[in-house]
C-alpha positions in Angstrom: 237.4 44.2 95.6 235.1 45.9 93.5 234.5 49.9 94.7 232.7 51.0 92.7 229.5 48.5 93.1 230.2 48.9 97.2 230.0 52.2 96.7 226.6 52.5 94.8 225.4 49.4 96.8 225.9 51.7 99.7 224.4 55.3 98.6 221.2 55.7 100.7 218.2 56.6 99.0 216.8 60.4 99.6 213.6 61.0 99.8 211.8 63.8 97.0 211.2 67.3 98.8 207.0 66.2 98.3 207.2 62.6 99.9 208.7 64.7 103.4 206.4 64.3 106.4 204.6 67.7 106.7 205.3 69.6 109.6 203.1 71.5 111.8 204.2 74.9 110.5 203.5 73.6 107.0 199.7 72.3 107.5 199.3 76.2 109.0 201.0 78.1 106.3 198.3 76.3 104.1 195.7 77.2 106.2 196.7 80.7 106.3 196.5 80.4 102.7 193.4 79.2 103.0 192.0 81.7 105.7 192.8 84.4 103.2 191.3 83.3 100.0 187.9 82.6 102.1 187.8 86.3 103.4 189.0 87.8 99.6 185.4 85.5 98.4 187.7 83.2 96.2 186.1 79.6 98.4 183.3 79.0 99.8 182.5 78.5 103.4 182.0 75.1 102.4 184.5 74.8 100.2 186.9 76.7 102.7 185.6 73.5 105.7 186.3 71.0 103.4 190.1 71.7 102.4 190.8 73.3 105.9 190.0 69.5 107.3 191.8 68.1 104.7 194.9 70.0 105.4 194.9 68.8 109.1 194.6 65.1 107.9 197.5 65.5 105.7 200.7 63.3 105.7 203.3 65.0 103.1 204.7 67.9 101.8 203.0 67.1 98.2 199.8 66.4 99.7 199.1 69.9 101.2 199.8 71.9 97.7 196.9 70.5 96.3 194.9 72.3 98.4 196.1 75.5 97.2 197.2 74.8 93.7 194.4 77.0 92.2 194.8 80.0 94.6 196.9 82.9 93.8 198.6 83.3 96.7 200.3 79.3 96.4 202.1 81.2 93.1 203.0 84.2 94.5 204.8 83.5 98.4 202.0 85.6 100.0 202.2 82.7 102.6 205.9 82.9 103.4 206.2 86.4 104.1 209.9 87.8 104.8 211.4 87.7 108.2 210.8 91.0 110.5 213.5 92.1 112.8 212.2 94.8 114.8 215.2 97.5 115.8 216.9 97.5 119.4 216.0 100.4 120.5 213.5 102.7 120.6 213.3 105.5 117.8 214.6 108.4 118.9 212.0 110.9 120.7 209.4 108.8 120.4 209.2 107.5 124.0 208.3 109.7 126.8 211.2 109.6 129.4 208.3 110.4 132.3 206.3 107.5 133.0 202.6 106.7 131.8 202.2 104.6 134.7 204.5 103.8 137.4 203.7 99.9 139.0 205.2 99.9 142.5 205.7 97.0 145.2 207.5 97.0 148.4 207.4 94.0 150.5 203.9 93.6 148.1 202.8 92.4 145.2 201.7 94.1 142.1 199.9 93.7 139.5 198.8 94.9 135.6 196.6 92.5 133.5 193.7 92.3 131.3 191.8 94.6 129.1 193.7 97.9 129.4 195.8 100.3 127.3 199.5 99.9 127.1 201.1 103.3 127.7 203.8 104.2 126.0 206.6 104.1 129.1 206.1 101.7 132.3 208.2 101.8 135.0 207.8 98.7 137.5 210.3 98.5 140.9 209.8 95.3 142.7 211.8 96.3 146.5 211.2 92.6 148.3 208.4 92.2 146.4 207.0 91.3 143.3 205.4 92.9 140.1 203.7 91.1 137.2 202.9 92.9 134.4 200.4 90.9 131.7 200.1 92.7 128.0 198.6 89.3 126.5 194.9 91.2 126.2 195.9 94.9 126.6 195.2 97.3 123.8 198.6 98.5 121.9 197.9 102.2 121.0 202.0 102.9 120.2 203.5 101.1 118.0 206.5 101.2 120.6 205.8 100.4 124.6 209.2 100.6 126.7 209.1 98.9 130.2 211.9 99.9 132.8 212.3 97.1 135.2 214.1 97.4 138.8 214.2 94.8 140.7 216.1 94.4 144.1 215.6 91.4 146.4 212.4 91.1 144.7 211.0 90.0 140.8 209.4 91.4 137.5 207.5 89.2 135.5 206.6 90.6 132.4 204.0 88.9 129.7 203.8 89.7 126.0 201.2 88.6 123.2 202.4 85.7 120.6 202.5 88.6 117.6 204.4 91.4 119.3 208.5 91.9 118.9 209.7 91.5 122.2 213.9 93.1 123.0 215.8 93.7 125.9 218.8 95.5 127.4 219.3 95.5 131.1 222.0 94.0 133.8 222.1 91.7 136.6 224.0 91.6 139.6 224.2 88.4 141.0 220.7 88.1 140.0 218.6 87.3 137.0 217.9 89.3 133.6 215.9 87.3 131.3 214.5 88.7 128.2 213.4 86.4 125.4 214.0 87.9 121.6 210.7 88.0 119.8 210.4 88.8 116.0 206.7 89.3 114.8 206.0 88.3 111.3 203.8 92.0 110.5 206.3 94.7 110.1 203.3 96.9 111.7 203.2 95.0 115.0 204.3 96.7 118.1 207.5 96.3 119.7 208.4 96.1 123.3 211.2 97.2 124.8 212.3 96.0 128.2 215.3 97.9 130.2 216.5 98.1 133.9 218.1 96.1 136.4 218.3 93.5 139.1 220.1 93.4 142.2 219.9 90.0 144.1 216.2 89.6 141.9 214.7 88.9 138.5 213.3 90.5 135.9 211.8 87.9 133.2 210.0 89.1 129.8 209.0 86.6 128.0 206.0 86.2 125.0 202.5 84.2 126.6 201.7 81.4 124.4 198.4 81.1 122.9 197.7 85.0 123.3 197.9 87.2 120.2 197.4 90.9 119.8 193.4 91.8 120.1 194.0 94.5 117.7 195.8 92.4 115.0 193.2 88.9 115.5 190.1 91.0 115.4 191.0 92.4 111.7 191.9 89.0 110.5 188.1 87.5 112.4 186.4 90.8 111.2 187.4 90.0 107.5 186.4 86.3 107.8 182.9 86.9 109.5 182.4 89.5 107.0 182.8 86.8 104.3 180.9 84.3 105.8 178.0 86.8 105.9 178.1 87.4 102.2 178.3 83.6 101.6 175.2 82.9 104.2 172.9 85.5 102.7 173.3 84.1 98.9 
């Protein structure tokens, strides 16, 4: 029997790093890429249209590079930018241990959502009854917002925005504690903190998909309309 031919008979073939199917996380890295060099005046609006819909109709790895080969940033790893863990606690001294705003509901419901300031310390106590607190539009002022949740035959359902660090420490007893671990890719993003506890109830923090930081997004749109501007009154 002849090995050696069996064995190179059988060696699959593996596909070049360029011929992989792109991913969605690719095709928006390039269009971050993209985004950027339109607001620093490097494309066109038109130009920016045309490779943006490109991008989205692209099958492979190799395909999307040619859509930033001539920009700076393709050359430099601008696009990739090194993985944030925010701390797990709170800095020492800068939290408040009395309460900006205390978010109460017994045998009631509560809730906290839309346009508003996040304080720097909220307490919520859910006593056979429920609290939701929603930060997906609010208006981060601290760079760190700590939440104390107490929940006792009752539930705390806390929201976050896509682009925020999200940690928890708290304890359950024979109940639920849920917080899910949230890294945001800008070292400057704000980090929430979620603490307490849960007695026969549930607290839940968890990021809102779709919903980014209004302070972060309207930077990033400001710089892009700005640009447009420029490129419209040419």
């Amino acid at each position: 029997m002849d090995l050696q031919k069996r064995s190179d008979s059988a060696a699959p073939t593996l596909a070049k790093p360029t011929d992989l199917r792109a991913s969605d996380a690719d095709r928006d890295r390039i269009a971050d890429i993209l985004r950027d060099a339109l607001a620093e005046g490097r494309l066109t609006a038109e130009e920016h249209s045309e490779r943006v819909e490109g991008v989205l109709a692209t099958k492979t790895v190799g395909e999307l590079d040619q859509f930033v080969r001539d920009l700076p940033a393709a050359h430099t790893g601008r696009a990739t930018p090194a993985y944030v863990s925010a701390p797990h606690r709170p800095t020492a001294g800068a939290i408040p241990v009395e309460a900006d705003e205390n978010v109460v509901a017994v045998f009631s419901a509560a809730v906290r959502k839309g346009r508003r300031r996040a304080g720097r310390r909220i307490h919520a106590y859910a006593i056979f009854g429920s609290v939701e607190i929603d930060l997906s539009e609010a208006i981060f002022e601290y760079q760190q917002v700590v939440i104390r949740a107490i929940s006792v035959f009752g539930s705390v359902e806390i929201r976050v925005p896509e682009n925020v660090s999200l940690r928890g420490s708290g304890a359950a007893v024979l109940g639920n504690f849920e917080v899910a671990t949230l890294d945001a890719d800008d070292a400057q993003a704000p980090v929430v903190y979620v603490d307490g506890l849960s007695v026969l109830g549930s607290v839940e923090a968890r990021p809102k998909r779709g919903k980014l930081i209004a302070d972060i997004l309207d930077r990033v749109t400001e710089r892009v309309d700005r640009s447009l501007r420029k490129h419209l009154d040419r």
